[in-house]
C-alpha positions in Angstrom: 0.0 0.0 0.0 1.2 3.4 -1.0 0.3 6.0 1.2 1.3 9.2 0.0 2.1 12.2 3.1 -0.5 15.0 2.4 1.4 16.7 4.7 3.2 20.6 3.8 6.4 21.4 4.1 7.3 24.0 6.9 6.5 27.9 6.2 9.7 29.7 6.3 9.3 32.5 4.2 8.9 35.3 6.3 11.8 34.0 8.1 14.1 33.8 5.3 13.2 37.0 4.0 14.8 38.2 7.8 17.9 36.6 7.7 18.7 37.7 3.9 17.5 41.5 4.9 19.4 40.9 8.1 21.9 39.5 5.7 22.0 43.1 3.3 21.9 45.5 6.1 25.1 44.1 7.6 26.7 44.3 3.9 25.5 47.8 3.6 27.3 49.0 7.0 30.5 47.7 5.3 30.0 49.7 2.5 29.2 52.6 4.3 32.4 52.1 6.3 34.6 51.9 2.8 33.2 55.7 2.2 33.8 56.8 5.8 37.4 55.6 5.2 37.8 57.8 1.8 36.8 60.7 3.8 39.7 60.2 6.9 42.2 58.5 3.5 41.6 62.2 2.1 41.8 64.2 5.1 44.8 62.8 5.9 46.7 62.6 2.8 46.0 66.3 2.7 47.3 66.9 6.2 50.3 65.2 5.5 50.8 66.7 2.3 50.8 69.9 3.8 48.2 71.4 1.4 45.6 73.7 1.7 41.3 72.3 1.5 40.3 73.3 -1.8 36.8 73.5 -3.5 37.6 70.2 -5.1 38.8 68.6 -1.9 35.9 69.9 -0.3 33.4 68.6 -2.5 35.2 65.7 -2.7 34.7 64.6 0.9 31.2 66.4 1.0 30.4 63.5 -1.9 31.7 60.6 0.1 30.2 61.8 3.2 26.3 61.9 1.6 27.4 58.6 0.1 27.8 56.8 3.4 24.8 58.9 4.7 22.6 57.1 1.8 23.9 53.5 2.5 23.2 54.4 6.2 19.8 55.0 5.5 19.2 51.5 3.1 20.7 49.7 6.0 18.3 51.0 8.5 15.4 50.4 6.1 16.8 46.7 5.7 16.5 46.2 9.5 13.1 47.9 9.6 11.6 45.4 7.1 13.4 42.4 8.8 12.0 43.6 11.8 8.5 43.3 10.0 9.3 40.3 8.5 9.5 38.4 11.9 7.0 40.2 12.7 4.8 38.5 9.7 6.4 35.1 10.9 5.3 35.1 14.3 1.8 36.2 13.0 1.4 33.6 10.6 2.7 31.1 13.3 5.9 29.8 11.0 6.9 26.8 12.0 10.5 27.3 12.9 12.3 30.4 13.5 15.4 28.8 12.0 15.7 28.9 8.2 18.5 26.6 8.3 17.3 23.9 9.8 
């Protein structure tokens, strides 16, 4: 007798949707870190060069600066909808918290 299992596999989708934002905002603070980094590379080339700021130089690290300020900002809006996304999980009553698994 062949008794095929009607049952479904677990719901994780909500979860894994978490740990990939999760995932992304942690790649986004390193990527905002790398611009941070131009800015003090550039300050202190200049420094040690002995040379004045110019308009250049300033717009320079003006760029870099809104730069990390933008990747700031799509990290924190990839751990606000992870947030949500457990959220979701726990309201649909996910079977397992742990994607992996």
């Amino acid at each position: 007798m062949n008794v095929e299992s009607s049952t479904e596999p677990p719901r994780r989708v909500f979860y894994g949707v978490a740990v990939i934002l999760l995932s992304l905002a942690v790649a986004t603070a390193f990527v905002q870190k790398h611009y941070e980094d131009g800015v003090a590379t550039l300050k202190a080339v200049m420094v040690a060069a002995g040379l004045k700021e110019t308009a250049a130089f300033k717009a320079e690290v003006e760029n870099r600066i809104w730069n990390a300020e933008c990747w700031q900002v799509v990290g924190a809006a990839a751990v606000l909808l992870a947030l949500l996304s457990c959220g979701m999980a726990i309201w649909r009553r996910e079977n397992h918290r742990w994607v992996w698994v």
